[in-house]
C-alpha positions in Angstrom: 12.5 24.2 21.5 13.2 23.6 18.1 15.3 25.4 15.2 14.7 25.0 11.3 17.5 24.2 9.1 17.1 24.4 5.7 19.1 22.8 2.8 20.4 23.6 -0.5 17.7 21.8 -2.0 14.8 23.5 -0.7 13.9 21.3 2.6 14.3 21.4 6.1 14.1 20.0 8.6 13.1 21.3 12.8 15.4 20.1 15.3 14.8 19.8 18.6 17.6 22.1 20.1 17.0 22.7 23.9 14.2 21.7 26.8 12.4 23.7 28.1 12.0 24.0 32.1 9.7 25.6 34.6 11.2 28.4 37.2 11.3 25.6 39.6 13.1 23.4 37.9 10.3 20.9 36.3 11.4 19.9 32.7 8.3 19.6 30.4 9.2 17.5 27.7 7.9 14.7 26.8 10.4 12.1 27.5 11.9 10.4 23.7 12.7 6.0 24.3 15.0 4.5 21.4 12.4 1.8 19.3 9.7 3.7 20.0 9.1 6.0 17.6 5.7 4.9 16.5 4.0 6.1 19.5 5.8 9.4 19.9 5.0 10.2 16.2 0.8 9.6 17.3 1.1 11.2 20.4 -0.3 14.4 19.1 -2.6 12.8 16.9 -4.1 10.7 20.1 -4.8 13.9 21.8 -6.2 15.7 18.7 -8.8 12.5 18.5 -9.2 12.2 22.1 -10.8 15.9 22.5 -7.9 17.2 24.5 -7.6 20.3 22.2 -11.0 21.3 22.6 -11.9 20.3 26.1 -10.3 20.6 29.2 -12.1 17.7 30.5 -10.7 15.4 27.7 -7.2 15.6 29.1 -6.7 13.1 31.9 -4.1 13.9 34.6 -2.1 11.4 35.6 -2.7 11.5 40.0 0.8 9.7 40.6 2.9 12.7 39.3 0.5 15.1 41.2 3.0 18.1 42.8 2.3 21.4 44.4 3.9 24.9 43.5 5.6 26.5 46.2 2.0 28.8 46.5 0.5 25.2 46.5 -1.5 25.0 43.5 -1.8 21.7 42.1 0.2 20.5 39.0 0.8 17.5 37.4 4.1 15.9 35.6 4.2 13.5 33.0 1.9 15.3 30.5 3.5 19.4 29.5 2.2 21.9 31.3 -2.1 22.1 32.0 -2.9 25.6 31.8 -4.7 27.9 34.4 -7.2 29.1 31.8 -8.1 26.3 29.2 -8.6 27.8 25.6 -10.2 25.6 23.2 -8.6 25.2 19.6 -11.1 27.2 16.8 -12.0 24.5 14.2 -14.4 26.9 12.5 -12.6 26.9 9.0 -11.1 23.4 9.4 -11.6 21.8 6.0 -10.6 18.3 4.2 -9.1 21.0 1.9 -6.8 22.8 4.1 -5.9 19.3 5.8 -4.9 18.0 3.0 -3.0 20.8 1.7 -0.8 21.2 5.1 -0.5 17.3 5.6 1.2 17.3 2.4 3.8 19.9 3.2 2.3 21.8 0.0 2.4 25.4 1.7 6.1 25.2 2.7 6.8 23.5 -0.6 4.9 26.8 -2.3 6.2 29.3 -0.2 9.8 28.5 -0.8 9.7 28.6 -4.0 7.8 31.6 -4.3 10.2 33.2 -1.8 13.0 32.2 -4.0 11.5 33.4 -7.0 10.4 36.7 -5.9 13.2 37.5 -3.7 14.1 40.7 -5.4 11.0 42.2 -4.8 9.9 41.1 -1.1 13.8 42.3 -0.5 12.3 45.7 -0.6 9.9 45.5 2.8 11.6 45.7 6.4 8.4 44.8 8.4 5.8 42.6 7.9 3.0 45.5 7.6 4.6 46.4 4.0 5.0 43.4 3.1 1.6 42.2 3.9 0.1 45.0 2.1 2.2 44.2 -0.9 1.1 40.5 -0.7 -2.4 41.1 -0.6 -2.2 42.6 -4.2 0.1 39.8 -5.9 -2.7 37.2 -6.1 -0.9 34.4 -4.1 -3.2 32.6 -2.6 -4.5 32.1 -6.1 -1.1 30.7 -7.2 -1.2 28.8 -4.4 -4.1 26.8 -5.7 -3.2 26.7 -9.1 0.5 25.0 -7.4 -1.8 22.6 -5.4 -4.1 21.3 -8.6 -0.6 20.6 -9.9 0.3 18.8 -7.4 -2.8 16.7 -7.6 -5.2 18.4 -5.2 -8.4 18.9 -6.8 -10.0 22.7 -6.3 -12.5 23.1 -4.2 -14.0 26.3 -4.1 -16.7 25.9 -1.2 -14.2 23.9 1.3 -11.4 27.0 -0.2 -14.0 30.0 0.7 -14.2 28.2 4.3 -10.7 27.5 5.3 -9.2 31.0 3.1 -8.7 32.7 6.3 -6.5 30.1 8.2 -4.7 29.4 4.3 -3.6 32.9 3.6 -2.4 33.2 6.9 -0.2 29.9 7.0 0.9 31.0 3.2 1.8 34.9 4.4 3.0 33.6 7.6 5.6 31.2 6.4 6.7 34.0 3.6 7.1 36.7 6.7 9.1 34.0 8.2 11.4 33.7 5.2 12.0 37.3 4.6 11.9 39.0 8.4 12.4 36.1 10.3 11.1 34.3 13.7 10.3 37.4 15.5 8.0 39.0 12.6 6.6 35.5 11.9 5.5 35.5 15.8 4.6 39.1 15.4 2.0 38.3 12.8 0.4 35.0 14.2 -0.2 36.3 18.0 -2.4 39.1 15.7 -5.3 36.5 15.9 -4.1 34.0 18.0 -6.9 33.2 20.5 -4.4 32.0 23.3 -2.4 35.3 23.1 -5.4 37.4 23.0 -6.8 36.2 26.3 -3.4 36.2 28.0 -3.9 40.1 26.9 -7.4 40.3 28.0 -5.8 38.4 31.7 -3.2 41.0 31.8 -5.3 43.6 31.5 -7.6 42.3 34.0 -5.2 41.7 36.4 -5.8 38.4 36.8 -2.7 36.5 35.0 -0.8 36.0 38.3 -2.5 32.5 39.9 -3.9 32.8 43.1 -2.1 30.7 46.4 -4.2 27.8 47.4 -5.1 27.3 50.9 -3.5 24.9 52.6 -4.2 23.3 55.8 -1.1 22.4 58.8 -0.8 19.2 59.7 -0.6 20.1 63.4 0.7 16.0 63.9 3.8 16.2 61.7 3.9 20.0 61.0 4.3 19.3 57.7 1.8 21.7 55.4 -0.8 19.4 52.9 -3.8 19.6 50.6 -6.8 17.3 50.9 -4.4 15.5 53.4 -1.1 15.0 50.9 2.1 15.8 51.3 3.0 18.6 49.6 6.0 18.4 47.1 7.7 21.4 45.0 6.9 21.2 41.8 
């Protein structure tokens, strides 16, 4: 879990604040070692490369951390939490552009300042509706190119039209987050966020709460197992 602190002049920094644990107990974090920061920094990059975001059978489970729920489903430690129903990350308006743009920290950079600038008049809106409607007439996304040229990053108007979707919605999303704050910022993004949307479409179903496995007595040791291991809360 992690908290952003901003400074006086205009960055920030997120720091990590507080694990996070499973009801039984499980601590999903990744584990940080001292002189090995390297590898910790490419870990997310490794599993962008490796598939793991767009295929569930690109993430390998490690079968020496394997556990069982106390309903005696199968999960595994050493690697966050593998979910029941796999969704696959939408690449669809994935561009060098926008890449380039967000590796360079140029949308914070331009939404600070164009929060600071126009604080006046975003004070005005006390949900992210309003000011949403009001943002969709002030041309930013258009000042956000024209703040990127002059940062060195040439327009591209095809690879622009492509990713303008998943731009305007980092560039609105980081300006709810400056003027209403985490709650409206996570209000707007789980709007089209794929994940959320089929945890609703789950929910509605009926079908969000995970079935119990079957497992089999072990009429020798009395001890309950699953494909003929010991099962171990997870």
């Amino acid at each position: 879990m992690q908290q952003p602190i901003d400074f006086s002049d205009g960055s920030a920094i997120r720091l990590t604040i507080a694990r996070y644990y499973t009801p039984s107990g499980r601590c999903i974090q990744r584990p940080y070692e001292s002189g090995n920061d390297r590898n910790y920094e490419m870990d997310l990059y490794k599993r962008y490369e490796h598939g793991e975001f767009f295929s569930r059978d690109s993430i390998k489970q490690n079968e020496d951390e394997r556990y069982y729920t106390n309903l005696g489903r199968v999960v595994y430690g050493g690697g966050g939490i593998m979910p029941d129903v796999f969704v696959p990350q939408d690449t669809t308006g994935i561009s060098s552009y926008l890449s380039t743009v967000l590796n360079r920290g140029l949308t914070l950079q331009f939404t600070f300042q164009y929060t600071d600038k126009h604080r006046q008049s975003l004070n005005q809106f006390d949900n992210e509706e309003s000011l949403l409607k009001y943002l969709s007439r002030q041309g930013v996304i258009e000042q956000f190119i024209r703040f990127a040229e002059s940062k060195g990053v040439k327009r591209r108007n095809i690879l622009i039209h492509k990713s303008y979707q998943l731009l305007e919605r980092n560039i609105y999303g980081n300006i709810i987050y400056n003027m209403l704050g985490l709650e409206a910022y996570i209000r707007y993004f789980n709007q089209t966020d794929s994940t959320v949307k089929k945890g609703i479409e789950l929910l509605e179903k009926e079908e969000a709460f995970p079935k119990p496995a079957v497992a089999d007595t072990d009429e020798e040791n009395g001890k309950e197992t699953e494909n003929g291991k010991e099962k171990r809360a997870a």
